[in-house]
C-alpha positions as CSV (number, residue, x, y, z in Angstrom):
1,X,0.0,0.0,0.0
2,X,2.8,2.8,0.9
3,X,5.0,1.5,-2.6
4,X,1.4,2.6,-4.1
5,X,0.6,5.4,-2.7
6,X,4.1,6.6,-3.0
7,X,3.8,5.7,-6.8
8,X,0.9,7.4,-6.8
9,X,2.6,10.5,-5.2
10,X,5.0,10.4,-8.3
11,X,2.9,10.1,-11.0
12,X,0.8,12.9,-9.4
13,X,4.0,15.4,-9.1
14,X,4.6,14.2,-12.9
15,X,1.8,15.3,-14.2
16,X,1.9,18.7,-12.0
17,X,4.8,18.8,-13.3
18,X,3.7,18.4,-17.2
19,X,0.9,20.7,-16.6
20,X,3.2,23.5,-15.1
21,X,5.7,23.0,-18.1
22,X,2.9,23.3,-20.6
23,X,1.1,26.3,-19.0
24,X,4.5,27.7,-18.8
25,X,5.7,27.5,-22.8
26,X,1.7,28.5,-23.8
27,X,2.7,32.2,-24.1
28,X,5.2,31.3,-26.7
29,X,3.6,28.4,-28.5
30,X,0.9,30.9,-28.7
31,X,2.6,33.8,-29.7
32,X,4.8,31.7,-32.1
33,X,1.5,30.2,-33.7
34,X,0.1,33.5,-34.2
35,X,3.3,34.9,-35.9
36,X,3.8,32.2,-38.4
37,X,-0.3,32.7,-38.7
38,X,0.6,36.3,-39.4
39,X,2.9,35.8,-41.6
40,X,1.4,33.1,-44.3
41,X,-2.0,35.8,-44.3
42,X,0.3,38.7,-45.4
43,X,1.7,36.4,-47.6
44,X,-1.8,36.1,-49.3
45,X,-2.8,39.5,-48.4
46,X,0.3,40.8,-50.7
47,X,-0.7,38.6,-53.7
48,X,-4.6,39.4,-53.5
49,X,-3.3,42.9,-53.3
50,X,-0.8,42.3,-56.2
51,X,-4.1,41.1,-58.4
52,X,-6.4,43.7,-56.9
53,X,-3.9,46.2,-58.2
54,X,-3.2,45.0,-61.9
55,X,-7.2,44.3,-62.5
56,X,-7.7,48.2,-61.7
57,X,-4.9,49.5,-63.1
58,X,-5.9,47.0,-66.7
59,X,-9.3,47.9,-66.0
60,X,-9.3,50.2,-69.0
61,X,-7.5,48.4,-71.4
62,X,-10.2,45.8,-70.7
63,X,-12.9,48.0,-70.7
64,X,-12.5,49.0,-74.1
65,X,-11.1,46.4,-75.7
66,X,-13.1,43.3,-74.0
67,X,-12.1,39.5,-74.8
68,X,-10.8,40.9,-78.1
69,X,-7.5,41.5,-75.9
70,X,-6.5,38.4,-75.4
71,X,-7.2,36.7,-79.2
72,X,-6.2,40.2,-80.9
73,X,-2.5,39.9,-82.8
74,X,-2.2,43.8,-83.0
75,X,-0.5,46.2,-81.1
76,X,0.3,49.6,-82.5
77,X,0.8,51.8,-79.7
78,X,0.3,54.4,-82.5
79,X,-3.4,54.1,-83.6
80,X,-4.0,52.8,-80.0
81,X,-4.9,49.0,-80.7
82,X,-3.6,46.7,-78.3
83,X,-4.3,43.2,-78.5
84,X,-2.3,40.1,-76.2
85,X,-2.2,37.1,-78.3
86,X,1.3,37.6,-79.8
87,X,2.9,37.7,-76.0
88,X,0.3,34.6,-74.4
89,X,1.7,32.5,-77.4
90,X,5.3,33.7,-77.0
91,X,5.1,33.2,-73.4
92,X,3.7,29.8,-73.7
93,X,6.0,28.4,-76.9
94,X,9.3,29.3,-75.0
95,X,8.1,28.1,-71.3
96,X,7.5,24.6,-73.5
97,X,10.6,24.6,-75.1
98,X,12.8,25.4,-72.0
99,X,10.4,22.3,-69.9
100,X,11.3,19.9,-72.7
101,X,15.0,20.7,-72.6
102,X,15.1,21.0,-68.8
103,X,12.7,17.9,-67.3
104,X,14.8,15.0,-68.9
105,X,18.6,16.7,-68.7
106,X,17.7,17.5,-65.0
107,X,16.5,13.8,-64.0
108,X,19.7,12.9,-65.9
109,X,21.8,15.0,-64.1
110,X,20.0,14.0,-60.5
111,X,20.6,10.5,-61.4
112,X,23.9,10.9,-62.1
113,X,24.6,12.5,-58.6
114,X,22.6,10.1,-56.4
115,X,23.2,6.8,-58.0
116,X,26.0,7.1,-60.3
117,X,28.5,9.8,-59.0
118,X,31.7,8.7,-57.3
119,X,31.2,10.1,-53.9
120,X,34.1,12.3,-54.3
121,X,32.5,14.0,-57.5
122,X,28.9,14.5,-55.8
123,X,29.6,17.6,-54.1
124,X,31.5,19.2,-56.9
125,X,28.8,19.1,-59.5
126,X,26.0,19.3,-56.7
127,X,28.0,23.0,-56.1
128,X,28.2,23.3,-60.3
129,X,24.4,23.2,-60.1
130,X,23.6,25.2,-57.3
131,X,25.9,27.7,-58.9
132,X,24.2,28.0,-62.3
133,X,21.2,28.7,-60.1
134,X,23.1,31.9,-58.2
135,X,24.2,33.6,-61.9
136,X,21.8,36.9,-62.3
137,X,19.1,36.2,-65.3
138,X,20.7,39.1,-67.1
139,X,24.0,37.2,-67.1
140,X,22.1,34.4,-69.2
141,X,20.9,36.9,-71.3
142,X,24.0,38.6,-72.5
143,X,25.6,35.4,-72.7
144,X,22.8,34.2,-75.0
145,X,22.9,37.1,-77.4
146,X,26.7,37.4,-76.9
147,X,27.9,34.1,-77.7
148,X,25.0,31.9,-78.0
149,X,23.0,33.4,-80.7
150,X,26.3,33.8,-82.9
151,X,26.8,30.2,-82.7
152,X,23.2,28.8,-82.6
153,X,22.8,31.2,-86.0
154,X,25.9,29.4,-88.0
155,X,23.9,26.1,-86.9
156,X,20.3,27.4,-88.4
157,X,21.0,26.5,-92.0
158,X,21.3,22.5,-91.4
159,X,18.5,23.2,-89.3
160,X,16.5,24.9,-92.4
161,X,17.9,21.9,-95.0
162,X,17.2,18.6,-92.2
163,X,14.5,19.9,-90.0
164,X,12.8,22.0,-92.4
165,X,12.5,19.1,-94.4
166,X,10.1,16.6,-92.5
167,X,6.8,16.5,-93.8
168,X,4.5,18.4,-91.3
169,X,6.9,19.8,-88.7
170,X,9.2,21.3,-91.1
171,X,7.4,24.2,-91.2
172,X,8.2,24.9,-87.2
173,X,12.3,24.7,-88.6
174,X,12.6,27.2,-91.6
175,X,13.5,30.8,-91.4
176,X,16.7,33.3,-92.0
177,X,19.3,32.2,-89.9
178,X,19.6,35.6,-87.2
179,X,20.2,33.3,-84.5
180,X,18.1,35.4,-81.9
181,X,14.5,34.0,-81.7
182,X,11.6,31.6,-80.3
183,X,14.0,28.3,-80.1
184,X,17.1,30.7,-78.7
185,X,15.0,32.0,-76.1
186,X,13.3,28.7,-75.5
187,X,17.0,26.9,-75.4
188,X,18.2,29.8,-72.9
189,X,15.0,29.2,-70.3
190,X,15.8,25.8,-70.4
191,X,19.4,26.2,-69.2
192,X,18.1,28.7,-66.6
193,X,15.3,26.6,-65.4
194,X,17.7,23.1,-65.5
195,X,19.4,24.0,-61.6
196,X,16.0,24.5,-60.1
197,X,14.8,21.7,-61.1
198,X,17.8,19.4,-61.1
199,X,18.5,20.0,-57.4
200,X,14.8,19.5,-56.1
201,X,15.4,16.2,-58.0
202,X,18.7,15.0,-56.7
203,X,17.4,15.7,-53.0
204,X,14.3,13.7,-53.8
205,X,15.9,10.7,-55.2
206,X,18.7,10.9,-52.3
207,X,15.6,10.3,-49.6
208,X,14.5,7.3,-51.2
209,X,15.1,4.3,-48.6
210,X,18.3,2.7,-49.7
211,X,16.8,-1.2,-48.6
212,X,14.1,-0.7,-51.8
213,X,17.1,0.4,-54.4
214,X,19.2,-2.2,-53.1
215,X,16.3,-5.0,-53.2
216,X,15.7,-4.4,-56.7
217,X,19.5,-4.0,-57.6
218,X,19.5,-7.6,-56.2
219,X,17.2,-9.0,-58.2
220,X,19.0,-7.8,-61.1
221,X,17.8,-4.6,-62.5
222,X,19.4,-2.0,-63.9
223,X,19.9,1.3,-63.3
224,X,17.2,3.3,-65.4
225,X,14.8,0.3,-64.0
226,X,15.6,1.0,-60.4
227,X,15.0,5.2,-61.4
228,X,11.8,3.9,-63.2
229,X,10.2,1.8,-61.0
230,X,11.7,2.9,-57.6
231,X,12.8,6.0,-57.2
232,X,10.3,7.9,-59.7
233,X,7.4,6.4,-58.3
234,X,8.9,7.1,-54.7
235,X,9.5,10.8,-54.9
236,X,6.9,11.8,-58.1
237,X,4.6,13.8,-56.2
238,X,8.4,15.9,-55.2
239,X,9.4,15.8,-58.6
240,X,6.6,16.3,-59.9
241,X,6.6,19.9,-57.4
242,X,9.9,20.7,-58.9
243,X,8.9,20.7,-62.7
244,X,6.1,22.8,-62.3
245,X,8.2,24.9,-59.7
246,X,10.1,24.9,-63.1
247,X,7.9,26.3,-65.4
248,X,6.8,28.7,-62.9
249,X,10.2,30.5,-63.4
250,X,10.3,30.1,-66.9
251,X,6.8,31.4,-67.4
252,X,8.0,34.7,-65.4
253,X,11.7,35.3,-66.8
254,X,12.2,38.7,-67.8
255,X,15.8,39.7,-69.4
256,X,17.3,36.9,-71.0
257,X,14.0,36.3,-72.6
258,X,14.2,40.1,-73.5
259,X,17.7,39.8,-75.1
260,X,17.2,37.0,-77.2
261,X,13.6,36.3,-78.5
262,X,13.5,38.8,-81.2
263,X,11.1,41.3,-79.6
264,X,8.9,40.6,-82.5
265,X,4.9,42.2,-82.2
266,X,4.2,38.9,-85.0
267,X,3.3,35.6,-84.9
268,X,5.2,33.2,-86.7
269,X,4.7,29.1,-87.0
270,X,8.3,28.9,-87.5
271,X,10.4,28.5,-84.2
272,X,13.5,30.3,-85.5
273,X,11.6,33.4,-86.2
274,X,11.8,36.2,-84.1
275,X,8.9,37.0,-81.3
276,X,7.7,37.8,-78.1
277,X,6.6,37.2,-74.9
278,X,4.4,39.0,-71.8
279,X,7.5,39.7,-70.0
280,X,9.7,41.0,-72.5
281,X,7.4,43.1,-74.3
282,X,6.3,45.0,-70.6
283,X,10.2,45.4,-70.2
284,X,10.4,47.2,-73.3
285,X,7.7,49.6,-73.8
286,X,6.9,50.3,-70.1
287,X,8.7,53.2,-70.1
288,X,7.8,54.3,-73.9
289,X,3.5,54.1,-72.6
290,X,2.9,57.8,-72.9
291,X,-1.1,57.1,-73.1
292,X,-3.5,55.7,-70.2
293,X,-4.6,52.7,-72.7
294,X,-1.3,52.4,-73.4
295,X,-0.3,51.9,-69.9
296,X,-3.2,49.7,-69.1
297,X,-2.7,47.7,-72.0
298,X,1.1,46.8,-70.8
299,X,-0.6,46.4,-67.3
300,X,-3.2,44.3,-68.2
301,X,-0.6,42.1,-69.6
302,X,0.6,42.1,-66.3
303,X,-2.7,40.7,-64.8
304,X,-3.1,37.9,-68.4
305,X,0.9,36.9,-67.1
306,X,-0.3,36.4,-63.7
307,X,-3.3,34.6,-63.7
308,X,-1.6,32.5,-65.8
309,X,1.1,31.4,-63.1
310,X,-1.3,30.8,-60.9
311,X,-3.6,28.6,-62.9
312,X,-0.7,26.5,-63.6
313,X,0.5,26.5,-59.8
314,X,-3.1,25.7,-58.7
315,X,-2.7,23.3,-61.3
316,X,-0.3,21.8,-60.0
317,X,-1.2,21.9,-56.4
318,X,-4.3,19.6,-57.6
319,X,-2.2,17.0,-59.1
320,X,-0.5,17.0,-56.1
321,X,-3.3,16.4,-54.3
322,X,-4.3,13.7,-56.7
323,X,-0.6,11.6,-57.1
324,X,-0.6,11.8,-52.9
325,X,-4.2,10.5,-53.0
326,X,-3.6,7.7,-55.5
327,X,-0.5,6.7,-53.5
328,X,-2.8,6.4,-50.1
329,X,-5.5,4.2,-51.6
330,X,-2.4,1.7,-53.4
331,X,-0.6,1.4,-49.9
């Protein structure tokens, strides 16, 4: 009876104890949960404010012009006819080039590094990557009309006589070789976007439990079958983050997309032909829109380039939501 009641005693003290401990870190849990809380609202706050601001300011250009804006191909800041459909198909052509370079060299690279790599070679071109990621996008953009464009341009004429050639898709291959264009600027955002995505890769495929790689390495599969049908369908709903984390950034690249598409106010079905995108063209003319319409054109653009980044974030969010879902139900 006293072993019980003195048990009894300590649990009793324990739990005073507890209780005393957790009424004496409240004030900070509480104040910590209210400042993260704080925080994530002005978060949303700033972008609903961001939005709020570009639909007013675009308001006119809107107003007058209606849905015509966004399937119009004219803009002549001199009669005052503004229409968006050059940019939204510029913007949209190089963001899909640059994801179709980018997605496969960056799973190439982040397999190299986590499955392939010497250990001693890991952290050099881990840093490589990380440091393509640090260079300024202007950098990218001098380099590209500096030195890339020059070379990409003596390349364009077996471009125009083998590309140019196939039935069908040929047409997307033929033009004057300038070098500067659509494909340039597409090839350039794919370089740019490559480290983002690359490195949310490698970390991804580095998590995967090393007892699943090795059990399939043991029953004799290869390499690419252990990335295919271990470590991809592992990590997808990461990787899966990371590409459209991706496009994100290429969707709202600004200067190197500036120096090298063209700057061209036409659409063209070839990809070597000079053109132009939301983000370049409000670069350029921003400080030449001497009218209100003009201004609220180039503003509304603004509001078209953002809506667009976030249907393809929410987007993304929802496959997300669907690959994590899809995993519950199959474990």
């Amino acid at each position: 009876m006293r072993d019980m009641k003195a048990s009894g005693t300590a649990i009793a003290v324990l739990n005073g104890n507890t209780s005393a401990g957790k009424h004496q870190r409240f004030p900070a849990d509480f104040l910590f949960r209210k400042l993260t809380g704080t925080i994530a609202l002005l978060v949303a706050l700033t972008l609903l404010a961001i939005m709020v601001a570009l639909l007013i300011e675009g308001s006119h250009a809107l107003h007058v012009f209606g849905w015509r804006f966004l399937v119009t191909t004219t803009w002549n800041p001199v009669t005052g006819q503004f229409g968006a459909l050059v940019f939204i198909v510029g913007t949209l052509i190089s963001s899909i080039i640059a994801m179709l370079i980018a997605i496969p060299v960056s799973f190439g690279i982040a397999l190299f590094i986590s499955e392939m790599a010497p250990r001693w070679l890991r952290g050099p071109v881990s840093t490589a990557i990380e440091l393509l990621a640090a260079i300024p996008s202007i950098i990218y953009g001098m380099w590209g009309l500096l030195v890339f464009a020059p070379w990409f341009g003596s390349i364009e004429p077996w471009i125009n006589d083998h590309l140019g050639a196939i039935p069908g898709l040929g047409m997307l291959f033929r033009g004057p070789p300038m070098g500067i264009g659509m494909l340039t600027a597409g090839i350039v955002l794919g370089i740019m976007v490559i480290p983002f995505i690359a490195a949310i890769m490698r970390d991804v495929f580095s998590v995967t439990p090393a007892p699943l790689k090795e059990s399939a390495y043991a029953l004799g599969s290869t390499t690419w079958e252990v990335a295919r049908y271990v470590i991809l369908p592992y990590t997808r709903t990461a990787v899966t983050g990371g590409i459209f984390l991706g496009l994100g950034r290429a969707l709202g690249e600004t200067m190197a997309v500036t120096f090298i598409i063209g700057n061209s106010n036409n659409l063209s079905a070839s990809l070597l032909m000079p053109g132009s995108s939301i983000a370049s063209v409000i670069a350029n003319e921003f400080t030449e829109a001497t009218t209100p319409l003009y201004k609220s054109s180039l503003l509304a653009l603004g509001l078209i380039l953002f809506l667009i980044t976030f249907v393809v974030l929410v987007f993304a969010k929802l496959l997300l939501l669907r690959l994590e879902r899809s995993a519950g139900s199959k474990a």
